[in-house]
KEDRENTI-779816 format. One record per residue: x negated, y, z of N, C-alpha, C, O in turn; residue number from 1; chain. Coordinates in steps of 0.05 Angstrom, whole numbers, plus 5000, padded with zeros to 4 digits. Example, Ala and Ser with C-alpha at 12.3 -4.5 7.8 and 13.67 -1.06 7.14 Angstrom:
NODE     nu     nv     nw    cau    cav    caw     cu     cv     cw     ou     ov     ow     i   ch
NODE   4736   4886   5156   4754   4910   5156   4736   4934   5156   4715   4934   5169     1    A
NODE   4743   4955   5142   4727   4979   5143   4742   5001   5157   4732   5023   5161     2    A
This chain:
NODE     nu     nv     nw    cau    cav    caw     cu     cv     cw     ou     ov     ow     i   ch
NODE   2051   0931   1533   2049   0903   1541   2071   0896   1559   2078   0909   1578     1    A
NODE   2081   0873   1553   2100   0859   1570   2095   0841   1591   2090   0818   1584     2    A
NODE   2094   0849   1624   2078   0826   1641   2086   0799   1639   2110   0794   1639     3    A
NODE   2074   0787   1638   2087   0749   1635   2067   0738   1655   2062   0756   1671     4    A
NODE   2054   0718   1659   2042   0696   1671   2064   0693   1696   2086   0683   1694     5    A
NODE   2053   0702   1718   2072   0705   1738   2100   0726   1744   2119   0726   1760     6    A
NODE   2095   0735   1732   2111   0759   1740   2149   0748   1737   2167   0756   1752     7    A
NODE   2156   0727   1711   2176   0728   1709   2191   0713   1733   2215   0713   1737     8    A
NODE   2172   0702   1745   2186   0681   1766   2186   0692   1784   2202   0689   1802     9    A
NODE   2163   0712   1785   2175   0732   1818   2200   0750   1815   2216   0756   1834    10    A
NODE   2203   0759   1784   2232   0764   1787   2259   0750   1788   2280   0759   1796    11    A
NODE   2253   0728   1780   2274   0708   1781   2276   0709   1814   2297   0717   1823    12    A
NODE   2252   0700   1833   2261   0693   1855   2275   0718   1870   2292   0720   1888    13    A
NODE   2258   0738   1852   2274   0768   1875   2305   0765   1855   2318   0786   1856    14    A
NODE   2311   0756   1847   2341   0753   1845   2343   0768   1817   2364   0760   1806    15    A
NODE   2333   0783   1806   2330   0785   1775   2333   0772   1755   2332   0747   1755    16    A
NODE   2338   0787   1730   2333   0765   1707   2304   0775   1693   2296   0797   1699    17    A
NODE   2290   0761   1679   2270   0777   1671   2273   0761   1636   2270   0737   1635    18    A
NODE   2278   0775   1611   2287   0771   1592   2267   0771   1566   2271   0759   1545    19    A
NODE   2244   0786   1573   2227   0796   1548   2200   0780   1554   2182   0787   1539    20    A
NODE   2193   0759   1573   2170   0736   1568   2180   0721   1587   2194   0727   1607    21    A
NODE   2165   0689   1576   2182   0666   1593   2160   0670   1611   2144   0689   1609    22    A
NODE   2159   0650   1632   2151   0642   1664   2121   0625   1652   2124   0606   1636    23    A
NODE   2093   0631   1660   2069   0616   1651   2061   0621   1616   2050   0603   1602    24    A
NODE   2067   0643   1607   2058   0653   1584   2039   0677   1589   2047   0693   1607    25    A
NODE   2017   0683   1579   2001   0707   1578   2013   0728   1570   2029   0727   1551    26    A
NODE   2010   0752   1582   2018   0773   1581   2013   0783   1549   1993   0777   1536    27    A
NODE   2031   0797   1541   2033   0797   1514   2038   0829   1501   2051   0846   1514    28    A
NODE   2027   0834   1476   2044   0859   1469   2064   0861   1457   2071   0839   1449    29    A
NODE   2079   0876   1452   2114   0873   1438   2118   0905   1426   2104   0925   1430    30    A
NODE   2138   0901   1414   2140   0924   1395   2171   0944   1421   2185   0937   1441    31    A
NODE   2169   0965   1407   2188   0979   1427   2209   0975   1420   2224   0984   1437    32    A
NODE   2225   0961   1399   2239   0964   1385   2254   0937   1393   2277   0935   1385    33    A
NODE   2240   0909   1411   2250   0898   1432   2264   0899   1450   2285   0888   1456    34    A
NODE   2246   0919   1461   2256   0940   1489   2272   0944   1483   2291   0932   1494    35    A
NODE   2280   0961   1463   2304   0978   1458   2332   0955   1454   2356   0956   1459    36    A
NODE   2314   0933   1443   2354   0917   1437   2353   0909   1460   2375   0914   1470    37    A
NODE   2333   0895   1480   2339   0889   1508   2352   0900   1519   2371   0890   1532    38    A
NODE   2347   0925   1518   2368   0950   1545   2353   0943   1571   2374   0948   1582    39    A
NODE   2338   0937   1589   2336   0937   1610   2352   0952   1629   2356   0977   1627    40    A
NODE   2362   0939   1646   2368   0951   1672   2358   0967   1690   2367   0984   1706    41    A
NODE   2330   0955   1683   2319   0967   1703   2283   0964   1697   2269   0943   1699    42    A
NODE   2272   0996   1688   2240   0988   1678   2220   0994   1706   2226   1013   1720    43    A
NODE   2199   0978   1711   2179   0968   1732   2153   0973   1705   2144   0961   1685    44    A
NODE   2150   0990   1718   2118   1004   1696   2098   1010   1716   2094   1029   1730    45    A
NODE   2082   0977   1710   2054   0973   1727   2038   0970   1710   2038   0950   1696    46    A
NODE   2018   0991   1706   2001   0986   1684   1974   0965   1694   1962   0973   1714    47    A
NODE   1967   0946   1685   1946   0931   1691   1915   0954   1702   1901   0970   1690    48    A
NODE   1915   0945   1727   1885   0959   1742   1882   0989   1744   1861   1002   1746    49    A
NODE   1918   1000   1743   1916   1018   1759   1935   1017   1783   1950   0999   1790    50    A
NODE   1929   1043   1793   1946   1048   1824   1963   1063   1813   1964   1069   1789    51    A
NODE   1985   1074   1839   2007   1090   1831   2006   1118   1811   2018   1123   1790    52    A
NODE   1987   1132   1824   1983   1164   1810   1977   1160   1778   1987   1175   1761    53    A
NODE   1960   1135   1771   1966   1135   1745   1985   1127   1728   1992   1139   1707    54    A
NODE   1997   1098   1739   2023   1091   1732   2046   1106   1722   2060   1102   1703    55    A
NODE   2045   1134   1751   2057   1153   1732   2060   1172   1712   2077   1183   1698    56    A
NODE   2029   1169   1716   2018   1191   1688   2021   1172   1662   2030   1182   1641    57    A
NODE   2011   1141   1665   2020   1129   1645   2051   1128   1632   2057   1125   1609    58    A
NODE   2064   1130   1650   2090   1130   1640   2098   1152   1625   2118   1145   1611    59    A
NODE   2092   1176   1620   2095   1187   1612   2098   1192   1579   2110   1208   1565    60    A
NODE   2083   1172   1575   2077   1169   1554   2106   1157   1532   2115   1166   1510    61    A
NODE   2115   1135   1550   2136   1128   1542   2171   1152   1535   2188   1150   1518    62    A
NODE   2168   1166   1551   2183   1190   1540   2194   1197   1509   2216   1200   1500    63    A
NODE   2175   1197   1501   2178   1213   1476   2180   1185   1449   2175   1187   1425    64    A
NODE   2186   1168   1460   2193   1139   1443   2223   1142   1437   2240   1157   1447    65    A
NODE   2224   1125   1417   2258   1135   1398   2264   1115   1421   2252   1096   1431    66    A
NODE   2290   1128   1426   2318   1107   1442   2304   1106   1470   2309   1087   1484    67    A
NODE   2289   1125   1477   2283   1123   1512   2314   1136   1521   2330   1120   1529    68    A
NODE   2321   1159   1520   2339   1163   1535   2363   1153   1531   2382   1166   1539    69    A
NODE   2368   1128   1516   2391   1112   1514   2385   1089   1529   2401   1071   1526    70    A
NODE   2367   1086   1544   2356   1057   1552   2378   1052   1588   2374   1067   1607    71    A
NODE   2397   1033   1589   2405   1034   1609   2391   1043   1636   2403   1058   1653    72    A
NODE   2367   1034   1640   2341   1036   1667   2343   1067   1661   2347   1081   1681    73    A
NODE   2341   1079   1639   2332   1112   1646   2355   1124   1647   2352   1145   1660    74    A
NODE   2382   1119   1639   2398   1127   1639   2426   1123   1670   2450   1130   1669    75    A
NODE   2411   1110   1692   2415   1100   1710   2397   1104   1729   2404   1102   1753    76    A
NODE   2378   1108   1724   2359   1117   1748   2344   1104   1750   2326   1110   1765    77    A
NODE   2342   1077   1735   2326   1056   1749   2294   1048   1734   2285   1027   1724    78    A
NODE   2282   1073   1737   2254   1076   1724   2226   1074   1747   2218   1095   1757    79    A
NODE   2217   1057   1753   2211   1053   1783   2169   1049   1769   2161   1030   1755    80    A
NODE   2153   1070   1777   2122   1060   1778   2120   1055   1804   2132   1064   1824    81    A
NODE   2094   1029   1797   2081   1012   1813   2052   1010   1807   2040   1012   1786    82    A
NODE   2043   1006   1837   2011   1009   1834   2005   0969   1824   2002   0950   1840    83    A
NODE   2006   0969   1802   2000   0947   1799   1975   0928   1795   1974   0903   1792    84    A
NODE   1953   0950   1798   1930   0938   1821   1934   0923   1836   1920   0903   1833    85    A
NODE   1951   0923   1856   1953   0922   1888   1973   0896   1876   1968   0873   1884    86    A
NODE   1986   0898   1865   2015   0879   1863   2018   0860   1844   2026   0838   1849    87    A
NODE   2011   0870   1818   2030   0856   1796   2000   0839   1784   2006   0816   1776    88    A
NODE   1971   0846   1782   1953   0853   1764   1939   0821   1766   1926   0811   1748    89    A
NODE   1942   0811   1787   1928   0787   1798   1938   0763   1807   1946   0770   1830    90    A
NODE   1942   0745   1806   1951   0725   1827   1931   0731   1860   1908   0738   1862    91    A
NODE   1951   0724   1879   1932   0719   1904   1959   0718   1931   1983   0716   1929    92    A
NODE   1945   0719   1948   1963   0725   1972   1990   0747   1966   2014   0745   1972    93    A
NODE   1974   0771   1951   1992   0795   1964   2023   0789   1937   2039   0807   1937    94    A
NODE   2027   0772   1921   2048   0775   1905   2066   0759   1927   2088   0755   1917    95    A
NODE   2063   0750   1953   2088   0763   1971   2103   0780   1972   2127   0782   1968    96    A
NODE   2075   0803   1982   2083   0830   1980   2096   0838   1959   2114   0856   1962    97    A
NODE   2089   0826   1929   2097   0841   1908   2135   0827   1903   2153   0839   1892    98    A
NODE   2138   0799   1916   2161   0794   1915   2176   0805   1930   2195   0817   1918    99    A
NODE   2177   0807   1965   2192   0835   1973   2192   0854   1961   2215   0864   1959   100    A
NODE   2169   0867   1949   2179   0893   1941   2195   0898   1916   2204   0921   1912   101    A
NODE   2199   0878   1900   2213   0869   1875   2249   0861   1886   2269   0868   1874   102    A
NODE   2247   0847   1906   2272   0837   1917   2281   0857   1929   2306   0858   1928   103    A
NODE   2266   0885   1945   2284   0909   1955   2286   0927   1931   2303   0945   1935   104    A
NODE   2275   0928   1911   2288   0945   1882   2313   0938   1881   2333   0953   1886   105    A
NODE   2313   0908   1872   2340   0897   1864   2354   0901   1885   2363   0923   1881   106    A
NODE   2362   0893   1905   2380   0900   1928   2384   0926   1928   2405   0928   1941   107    A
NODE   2375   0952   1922   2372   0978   1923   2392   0982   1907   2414   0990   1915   108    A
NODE   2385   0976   1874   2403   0977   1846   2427   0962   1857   2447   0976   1858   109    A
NODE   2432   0937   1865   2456   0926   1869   2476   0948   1896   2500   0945   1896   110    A
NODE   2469   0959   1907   2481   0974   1926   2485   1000   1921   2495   1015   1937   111    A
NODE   2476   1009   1893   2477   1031   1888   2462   1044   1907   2473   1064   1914   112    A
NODE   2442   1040   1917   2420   1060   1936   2399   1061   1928   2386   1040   1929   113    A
NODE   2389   1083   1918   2363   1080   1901   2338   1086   1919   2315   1080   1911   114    A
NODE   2345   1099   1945   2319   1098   1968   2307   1080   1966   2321   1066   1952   115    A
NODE   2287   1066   1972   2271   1046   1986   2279   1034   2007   2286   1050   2024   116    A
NODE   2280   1010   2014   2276   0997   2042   2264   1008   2058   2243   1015   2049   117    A
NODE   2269   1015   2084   2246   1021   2096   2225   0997   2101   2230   0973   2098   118    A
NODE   2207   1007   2106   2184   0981   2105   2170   0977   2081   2148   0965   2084   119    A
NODE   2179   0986   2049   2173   0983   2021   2153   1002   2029   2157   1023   2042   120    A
NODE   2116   0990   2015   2105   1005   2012   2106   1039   1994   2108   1038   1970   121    A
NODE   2105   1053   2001   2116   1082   1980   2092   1088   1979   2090   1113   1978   122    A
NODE   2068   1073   1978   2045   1085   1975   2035   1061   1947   2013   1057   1937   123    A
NODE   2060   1049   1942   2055   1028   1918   2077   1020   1891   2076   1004   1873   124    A
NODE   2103   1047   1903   2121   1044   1880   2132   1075   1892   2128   1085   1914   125    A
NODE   2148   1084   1869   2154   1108   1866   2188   1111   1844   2187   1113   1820   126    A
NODE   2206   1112   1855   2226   1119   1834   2214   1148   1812   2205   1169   1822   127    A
NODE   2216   1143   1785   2210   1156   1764   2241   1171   1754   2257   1156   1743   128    A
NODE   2249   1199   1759   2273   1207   1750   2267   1220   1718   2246   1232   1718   129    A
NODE   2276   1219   1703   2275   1230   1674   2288   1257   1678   2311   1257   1688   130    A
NODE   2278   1280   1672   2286   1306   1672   2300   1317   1647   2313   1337   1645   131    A
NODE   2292   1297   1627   2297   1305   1597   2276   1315   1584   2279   1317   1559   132    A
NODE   2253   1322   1595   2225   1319   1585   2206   1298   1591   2191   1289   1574   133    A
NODE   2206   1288   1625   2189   1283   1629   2189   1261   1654   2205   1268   1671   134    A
NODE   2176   1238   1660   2184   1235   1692   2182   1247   1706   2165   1264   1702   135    A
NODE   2196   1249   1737   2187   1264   1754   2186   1244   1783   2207   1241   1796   136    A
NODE   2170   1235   1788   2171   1224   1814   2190   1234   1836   2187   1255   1849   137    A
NODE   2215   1212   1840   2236   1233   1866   2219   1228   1895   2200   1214   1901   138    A
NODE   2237   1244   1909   2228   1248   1941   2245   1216   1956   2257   1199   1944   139    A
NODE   2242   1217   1973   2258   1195   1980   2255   1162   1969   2268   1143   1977   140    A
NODE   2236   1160   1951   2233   1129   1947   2204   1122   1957   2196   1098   1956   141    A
């Protein structure tokens, strides 16, 4: 699934482009084969109504899909789970939070610094490194 309702405009405002659903459309499913002509820069894998620990386990899954390790985001580092419970899953107050923490990704990728902000919750996103099997959650984000 591709997040849409809100989500594309919080990346717009965190200074992003967001390319694969417009701004006030329902979250939608899409074929991988999208993904793949997209190229993303940069993949944000918040699975709807979970937290981080599964996020990453969900990701996993994505691995073993034709043209993952050609995908610019994996091929760059920029494979990032999110507890998107907490962030992405709802409208409310906290998609503040979820726009800082969207706006210090991008600032991170633009500086070539893939750490975290300090201050970025790390108890709600996690850089995802690809080993060539598998993700591996790095130290330091």
């Amino acid at each position: 699934m591709i997040a849409a309702n809100w989500t594309p405009e919080l990346v717009d405002l965190a200074g992003g482009q967001y390319g694969l659903a417009e701004p006030g459309r329902h979250s939608g499913y899409t074929v991988w084969d999208d993904i793949r002509a997209y190229d993303p820069e940069c993949l944000i894998i918040a699975p709807c109504g979970f937290q981080l620990p599964r996020a990453v386990a969900e990701a996993q899954e994505l691995v073993v899909l034709e043209g993952w390790q050609q995908l610019a985001a994996v091929r760059e580092g920029r494979v990032f789970a999110v507890d998107g419970d907490a962030h992405f899953n709802r409208p409310g107050p906290r998609l503040v939070d979820t726009l800082e923490l969207l706006a210090g990704l991008l600032e991170a990728m633009l500086s070539d610094k893939l750490a975290l902000q300090s201050g970025t919750d790390c108890q709600a996103v996690c850089r995802l490194e690809f080993d060539g099997q598998r993700l591996v959650p790095t130290a330091g984000t």
